[in-house]
MOPAC internal coordinates of N, CA, C and O (Angstrom, degrees):
PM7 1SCF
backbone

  N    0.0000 0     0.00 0     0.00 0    0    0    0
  C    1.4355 1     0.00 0     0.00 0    1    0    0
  C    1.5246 1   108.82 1     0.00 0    2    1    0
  O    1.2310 1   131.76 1   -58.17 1    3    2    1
  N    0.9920 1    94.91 1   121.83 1    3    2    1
  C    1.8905 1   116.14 1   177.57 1    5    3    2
  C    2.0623 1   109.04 1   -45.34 1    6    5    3
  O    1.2310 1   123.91 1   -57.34 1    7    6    5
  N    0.8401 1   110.10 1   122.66 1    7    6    5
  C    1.9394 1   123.32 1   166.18 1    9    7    6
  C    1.5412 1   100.47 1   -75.76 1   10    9    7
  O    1.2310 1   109.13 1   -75.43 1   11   10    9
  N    1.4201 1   137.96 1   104.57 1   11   10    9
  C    1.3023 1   136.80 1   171.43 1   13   11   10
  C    1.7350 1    91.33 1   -87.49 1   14   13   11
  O    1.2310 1   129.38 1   -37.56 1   15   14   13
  N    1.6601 1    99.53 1   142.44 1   15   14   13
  C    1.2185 1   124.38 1   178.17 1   17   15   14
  C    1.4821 1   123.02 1    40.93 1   18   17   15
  O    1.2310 1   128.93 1  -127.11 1   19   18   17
  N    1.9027 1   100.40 1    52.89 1   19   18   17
  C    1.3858 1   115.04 1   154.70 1   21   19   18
  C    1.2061 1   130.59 1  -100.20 1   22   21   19
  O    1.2310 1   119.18 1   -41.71 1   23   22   21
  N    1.1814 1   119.17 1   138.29 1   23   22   21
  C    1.9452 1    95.61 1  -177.82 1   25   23   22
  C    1.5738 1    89.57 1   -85.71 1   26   25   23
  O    1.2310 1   135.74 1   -30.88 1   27   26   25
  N    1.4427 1    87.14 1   149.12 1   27   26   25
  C    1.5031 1   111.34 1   176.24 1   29   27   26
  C    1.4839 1   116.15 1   -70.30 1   30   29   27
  O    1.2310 1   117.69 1   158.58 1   31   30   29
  N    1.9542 1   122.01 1   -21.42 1   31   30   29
  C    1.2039 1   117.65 1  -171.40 1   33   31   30
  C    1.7783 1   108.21 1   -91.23 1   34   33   31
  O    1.2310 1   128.66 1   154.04 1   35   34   33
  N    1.2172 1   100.92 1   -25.96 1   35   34   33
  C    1.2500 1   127.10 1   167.06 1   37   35   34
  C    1.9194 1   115.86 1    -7.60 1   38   37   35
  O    1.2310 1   115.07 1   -83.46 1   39   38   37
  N    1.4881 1   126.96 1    96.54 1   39   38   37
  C    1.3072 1   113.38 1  -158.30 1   41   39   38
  C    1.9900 1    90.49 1   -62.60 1   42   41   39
  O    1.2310 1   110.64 1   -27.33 1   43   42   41
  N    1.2928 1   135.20 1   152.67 1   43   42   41
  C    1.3550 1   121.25 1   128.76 1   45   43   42
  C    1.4122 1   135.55 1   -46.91 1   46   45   43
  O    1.2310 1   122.26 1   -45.73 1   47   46   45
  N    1.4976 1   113.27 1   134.27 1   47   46   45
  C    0.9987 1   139.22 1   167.63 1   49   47   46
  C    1.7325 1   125.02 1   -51.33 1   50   49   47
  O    1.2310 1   124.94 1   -83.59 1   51   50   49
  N    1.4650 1   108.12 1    96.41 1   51   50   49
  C    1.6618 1   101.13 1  -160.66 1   53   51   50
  C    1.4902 1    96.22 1   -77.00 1   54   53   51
  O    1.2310 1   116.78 1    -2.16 1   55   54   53
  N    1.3557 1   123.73 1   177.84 1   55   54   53
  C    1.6465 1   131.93 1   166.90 1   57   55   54
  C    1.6182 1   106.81 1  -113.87 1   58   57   55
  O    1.2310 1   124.40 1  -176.83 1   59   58   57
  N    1.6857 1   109.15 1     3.17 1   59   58   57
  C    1.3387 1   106.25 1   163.13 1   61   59   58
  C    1.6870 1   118.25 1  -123.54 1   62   61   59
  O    1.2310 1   130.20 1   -62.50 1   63   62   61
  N    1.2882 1    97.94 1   117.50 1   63   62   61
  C    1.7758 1   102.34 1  -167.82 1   65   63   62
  C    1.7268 1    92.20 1   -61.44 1   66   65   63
  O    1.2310 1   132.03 1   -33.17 1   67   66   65
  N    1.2320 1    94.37 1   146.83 1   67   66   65
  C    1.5832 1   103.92 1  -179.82 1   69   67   66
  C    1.5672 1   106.64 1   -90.30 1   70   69   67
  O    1.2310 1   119.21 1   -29.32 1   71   70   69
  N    1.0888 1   119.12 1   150.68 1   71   70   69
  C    1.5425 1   124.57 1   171.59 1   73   71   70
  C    1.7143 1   118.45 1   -83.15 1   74   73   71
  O    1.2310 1   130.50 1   -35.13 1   75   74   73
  N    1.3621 1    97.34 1   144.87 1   75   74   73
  C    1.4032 1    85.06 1   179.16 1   77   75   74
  C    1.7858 1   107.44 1  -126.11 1   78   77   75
  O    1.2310 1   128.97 1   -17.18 1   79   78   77
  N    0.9594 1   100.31 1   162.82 1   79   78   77
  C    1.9128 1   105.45 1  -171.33 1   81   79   78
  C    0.7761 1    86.90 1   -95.69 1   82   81   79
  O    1.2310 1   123.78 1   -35.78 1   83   82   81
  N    1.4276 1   110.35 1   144.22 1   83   82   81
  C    1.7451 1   123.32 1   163.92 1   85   83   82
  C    1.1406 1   118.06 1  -103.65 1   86   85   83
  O    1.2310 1   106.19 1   -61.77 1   87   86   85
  N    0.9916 1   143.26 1   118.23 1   87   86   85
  C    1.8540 1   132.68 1  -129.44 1   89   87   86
  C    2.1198 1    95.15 1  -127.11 1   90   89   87
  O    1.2310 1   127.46 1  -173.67 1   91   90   89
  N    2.2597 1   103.25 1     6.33 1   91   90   89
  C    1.0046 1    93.89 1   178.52 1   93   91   90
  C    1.8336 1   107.36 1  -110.52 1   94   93   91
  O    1.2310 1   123.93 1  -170.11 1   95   94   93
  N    1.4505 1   110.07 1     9.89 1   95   94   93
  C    1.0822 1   114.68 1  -159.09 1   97   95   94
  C    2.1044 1   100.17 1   -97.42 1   98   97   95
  O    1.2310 1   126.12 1   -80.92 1   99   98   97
  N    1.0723 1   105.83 1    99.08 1   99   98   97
  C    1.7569 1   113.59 1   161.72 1  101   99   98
  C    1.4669 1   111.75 1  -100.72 1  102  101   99
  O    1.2310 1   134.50 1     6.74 1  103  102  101
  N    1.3430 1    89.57 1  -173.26 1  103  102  101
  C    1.4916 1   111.05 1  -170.64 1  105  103  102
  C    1.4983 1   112.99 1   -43.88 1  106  105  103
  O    1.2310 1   130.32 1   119.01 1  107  106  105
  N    2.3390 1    97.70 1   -60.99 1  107  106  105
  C    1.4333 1    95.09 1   166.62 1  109  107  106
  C    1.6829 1   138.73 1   -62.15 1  110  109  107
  O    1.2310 1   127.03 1   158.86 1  111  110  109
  N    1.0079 1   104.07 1   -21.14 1  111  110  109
  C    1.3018 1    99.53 1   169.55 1  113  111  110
  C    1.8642 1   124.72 1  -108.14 1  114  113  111
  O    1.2310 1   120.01 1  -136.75 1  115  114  113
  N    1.4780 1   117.58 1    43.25 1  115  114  113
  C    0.8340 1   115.19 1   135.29 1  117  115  114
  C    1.3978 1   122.90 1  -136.78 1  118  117  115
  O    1.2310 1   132.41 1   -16.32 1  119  118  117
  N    1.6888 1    93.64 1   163.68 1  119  118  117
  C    1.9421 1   101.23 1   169.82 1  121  119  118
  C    1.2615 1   140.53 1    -6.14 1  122  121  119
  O    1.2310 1   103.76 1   -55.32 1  123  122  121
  N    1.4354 1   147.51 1   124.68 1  123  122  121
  C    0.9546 1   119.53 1   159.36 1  125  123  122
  C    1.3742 1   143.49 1   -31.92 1  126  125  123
  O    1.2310 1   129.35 1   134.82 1  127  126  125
  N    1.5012 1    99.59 1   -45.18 1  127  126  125
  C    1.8940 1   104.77 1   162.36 1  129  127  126
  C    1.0850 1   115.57 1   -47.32 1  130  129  127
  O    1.2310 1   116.50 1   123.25 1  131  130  129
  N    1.4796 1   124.25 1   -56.75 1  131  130  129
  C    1.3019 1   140.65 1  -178.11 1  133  131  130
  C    1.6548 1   127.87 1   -37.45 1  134  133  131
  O    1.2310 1   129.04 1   146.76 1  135  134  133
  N    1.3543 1   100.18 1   -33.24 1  135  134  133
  C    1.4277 1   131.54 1  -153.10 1  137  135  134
  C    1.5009 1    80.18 1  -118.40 1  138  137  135
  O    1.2310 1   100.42 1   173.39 1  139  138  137
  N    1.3086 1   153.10 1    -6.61 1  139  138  137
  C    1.4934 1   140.61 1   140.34 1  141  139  138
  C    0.9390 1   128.11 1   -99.96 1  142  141  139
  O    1.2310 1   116.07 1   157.33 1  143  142  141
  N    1.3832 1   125.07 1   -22.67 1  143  142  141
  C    1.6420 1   112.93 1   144.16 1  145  143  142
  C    1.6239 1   138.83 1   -68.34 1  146  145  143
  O    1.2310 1   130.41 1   157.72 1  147  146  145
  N    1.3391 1    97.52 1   -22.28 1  147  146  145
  C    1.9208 1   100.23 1   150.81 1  149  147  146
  C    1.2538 1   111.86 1   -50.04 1  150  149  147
  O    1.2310 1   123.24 1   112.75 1  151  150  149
  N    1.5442 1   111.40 1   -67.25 1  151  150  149
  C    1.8513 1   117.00 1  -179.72 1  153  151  150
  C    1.7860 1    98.69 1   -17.57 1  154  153  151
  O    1.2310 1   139.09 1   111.76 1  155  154  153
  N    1.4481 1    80.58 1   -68.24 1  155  154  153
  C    1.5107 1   106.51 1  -159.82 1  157  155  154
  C    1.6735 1   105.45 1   -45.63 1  158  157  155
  O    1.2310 1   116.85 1   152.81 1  159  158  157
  N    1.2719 1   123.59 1   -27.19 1  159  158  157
  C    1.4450 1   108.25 1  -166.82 1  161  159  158
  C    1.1565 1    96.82 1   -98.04 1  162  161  159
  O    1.2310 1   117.07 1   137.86 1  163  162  161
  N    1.3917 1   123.18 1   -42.14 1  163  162  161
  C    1.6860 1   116.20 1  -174.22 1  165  163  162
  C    1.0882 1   111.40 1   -60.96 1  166  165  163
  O    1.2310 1   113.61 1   160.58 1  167  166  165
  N    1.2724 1   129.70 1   -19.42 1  167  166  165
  C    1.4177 1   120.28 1   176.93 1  169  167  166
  C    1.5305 1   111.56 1   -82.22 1  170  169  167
  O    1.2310 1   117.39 1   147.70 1  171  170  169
  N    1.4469 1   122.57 1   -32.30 1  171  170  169
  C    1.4420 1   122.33 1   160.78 1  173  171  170
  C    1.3546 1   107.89 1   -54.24 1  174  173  171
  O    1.2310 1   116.64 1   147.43 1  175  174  173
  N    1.1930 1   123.99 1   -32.57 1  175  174  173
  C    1.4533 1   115.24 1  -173.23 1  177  175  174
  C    1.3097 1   124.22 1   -80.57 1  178  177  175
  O    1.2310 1   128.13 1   156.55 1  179  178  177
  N    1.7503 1   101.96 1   -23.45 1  179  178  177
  C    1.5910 1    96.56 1   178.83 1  181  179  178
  C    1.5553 1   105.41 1  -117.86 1  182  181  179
  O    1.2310 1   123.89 1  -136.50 1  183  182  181
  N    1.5234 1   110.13 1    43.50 1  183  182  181
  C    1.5301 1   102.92 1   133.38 1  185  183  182
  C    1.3730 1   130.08 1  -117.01 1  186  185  183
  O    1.2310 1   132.85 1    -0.95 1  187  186  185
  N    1.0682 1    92.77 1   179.05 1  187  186  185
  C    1.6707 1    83.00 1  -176.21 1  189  187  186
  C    1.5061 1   126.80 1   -77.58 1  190  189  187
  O    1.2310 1   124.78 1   163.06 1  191  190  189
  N    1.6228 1   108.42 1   -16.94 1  191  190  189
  C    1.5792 1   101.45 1  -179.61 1  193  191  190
  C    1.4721 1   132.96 1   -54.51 1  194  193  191
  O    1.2310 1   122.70 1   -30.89 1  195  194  193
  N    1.3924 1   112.44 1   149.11 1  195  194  193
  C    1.4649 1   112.03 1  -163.80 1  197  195  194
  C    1.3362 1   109.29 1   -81.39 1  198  197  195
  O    1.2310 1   104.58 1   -19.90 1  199  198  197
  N    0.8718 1   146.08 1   160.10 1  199  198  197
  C    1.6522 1   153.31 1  -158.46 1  201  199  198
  C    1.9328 1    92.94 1   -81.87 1  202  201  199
  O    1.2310 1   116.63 1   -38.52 1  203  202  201
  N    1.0401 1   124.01 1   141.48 1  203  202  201
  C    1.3998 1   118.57 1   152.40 1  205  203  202
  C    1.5256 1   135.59 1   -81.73 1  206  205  203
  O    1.2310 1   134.04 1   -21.23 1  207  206  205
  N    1.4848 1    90.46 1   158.77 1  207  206  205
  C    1.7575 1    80.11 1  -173.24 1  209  207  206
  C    1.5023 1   111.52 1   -77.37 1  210  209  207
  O    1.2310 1   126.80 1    16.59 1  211  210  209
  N    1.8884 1   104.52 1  -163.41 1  211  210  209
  C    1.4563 1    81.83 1   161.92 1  213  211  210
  C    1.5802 1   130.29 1   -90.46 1  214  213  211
  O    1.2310 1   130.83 1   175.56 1  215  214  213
  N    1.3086 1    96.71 1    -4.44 1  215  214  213
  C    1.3971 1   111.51 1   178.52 1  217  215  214
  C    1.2588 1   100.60 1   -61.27 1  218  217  215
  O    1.2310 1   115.57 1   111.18 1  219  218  217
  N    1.4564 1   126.01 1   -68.82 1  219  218  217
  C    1.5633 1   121.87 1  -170.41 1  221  219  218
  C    1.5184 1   106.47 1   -52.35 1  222  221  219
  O    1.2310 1   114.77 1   137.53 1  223  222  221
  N    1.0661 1   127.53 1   -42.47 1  223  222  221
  C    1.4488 1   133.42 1  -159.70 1  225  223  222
  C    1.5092 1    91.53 1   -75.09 1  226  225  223
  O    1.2310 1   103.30 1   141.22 1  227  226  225
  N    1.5410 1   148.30 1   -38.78 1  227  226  225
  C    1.0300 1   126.74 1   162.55 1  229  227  226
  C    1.7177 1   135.89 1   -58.73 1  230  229  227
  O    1.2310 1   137.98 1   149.03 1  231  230  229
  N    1.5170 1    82.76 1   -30.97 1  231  230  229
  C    1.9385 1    90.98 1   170.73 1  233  231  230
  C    1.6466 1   106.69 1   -83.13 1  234  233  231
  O    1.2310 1   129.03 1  -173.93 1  235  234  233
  N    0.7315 1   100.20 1     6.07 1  235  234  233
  C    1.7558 1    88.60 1   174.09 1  237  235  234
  C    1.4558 1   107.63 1  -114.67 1  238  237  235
  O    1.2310 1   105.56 1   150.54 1  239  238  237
  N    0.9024 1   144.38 1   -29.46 1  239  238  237
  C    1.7771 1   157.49 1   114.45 1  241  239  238
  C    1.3654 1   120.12 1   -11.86 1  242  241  239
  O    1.2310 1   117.34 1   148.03 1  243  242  241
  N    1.4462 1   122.67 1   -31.97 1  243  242  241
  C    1.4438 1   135.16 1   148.55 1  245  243  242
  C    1.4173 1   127.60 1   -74.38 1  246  245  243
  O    1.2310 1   123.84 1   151.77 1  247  246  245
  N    1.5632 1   110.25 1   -28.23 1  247  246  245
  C    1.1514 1   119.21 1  -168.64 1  249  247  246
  C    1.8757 1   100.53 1   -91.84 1  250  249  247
  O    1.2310 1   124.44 1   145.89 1  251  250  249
  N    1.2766 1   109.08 1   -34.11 1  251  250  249
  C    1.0046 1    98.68 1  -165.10 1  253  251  250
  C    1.6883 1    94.20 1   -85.45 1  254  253  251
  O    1.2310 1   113.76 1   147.56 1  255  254  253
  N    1.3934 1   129.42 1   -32.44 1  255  254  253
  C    1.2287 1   119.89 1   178.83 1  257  255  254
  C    1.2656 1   126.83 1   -79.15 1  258  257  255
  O    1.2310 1   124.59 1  -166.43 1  259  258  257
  N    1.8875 1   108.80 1    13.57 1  259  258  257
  C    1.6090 1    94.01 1   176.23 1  261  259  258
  C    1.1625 1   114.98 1    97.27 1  262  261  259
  O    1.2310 1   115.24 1   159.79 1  263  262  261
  N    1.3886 1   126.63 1   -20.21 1  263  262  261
  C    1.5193 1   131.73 1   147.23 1  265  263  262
  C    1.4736 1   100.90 1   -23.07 1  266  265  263
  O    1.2310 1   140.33 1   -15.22 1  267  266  265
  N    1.8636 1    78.16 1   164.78 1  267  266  265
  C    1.7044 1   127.87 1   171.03 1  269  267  266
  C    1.1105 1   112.07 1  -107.35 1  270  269  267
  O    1.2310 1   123.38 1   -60.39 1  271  270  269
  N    1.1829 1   111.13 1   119.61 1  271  270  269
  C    2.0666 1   127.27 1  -156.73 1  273  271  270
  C    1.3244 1    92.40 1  -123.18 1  274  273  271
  O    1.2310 1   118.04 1   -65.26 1  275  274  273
  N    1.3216 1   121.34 1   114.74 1  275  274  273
  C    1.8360 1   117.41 1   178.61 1  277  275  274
  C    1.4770 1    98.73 1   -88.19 1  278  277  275
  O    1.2310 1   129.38 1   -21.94 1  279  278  277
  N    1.3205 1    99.53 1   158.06 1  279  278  277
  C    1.3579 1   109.13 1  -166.20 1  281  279  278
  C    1.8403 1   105.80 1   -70.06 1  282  281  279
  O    1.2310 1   104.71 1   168.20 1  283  282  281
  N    1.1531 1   145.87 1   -11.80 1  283  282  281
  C    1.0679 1   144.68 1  -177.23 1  285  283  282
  C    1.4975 1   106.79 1  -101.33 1  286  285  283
  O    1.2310 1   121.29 1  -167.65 1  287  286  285
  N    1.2823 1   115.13 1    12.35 1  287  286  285
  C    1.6538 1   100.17 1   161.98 1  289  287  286
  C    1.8525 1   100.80 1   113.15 1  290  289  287
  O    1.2310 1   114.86 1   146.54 1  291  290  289
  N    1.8889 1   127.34 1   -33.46 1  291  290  289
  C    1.1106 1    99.76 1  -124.23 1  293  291  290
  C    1.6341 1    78.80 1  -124.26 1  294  293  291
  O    1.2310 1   120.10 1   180.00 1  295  294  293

């Protein structure tokens, strides 16, 4: 079904705002928090472990909260 009185060049309208880098934000000029969650990522970044899924990331969220972990994983 036809859109009356769209322009055709017209970008679409996403429903996810895009992020933008701030290419002025360093060490000194951010937060202390800020400036420990960098720590925090570069060091995720320079190991080698593989990211989890969401599956794992739910059993470990159970595990750590005291959950019931069936013996087959699920």
């Amino acid at each position: 079904m036809a859109q009356p009185n769209r322009n055709p060049n017209q970008l679409p309208v996403l429903p996810i705002r895009q992020t933008e880098i701030k290419t002025w934000l360093t060490d000194e000029t951010m937060s202390p928090l800020g400036r420990e969650l960098m720590k925090i990522a570069r060091q995720i970044e320079a190991s080698d472990d593989p990211a989890l899924s969401e599956a794992a990331i739910e059993q470990e969220l159970l595990k750590r909260k005291g959950g019931y972990l069936q013996e087959d994983g699920e």
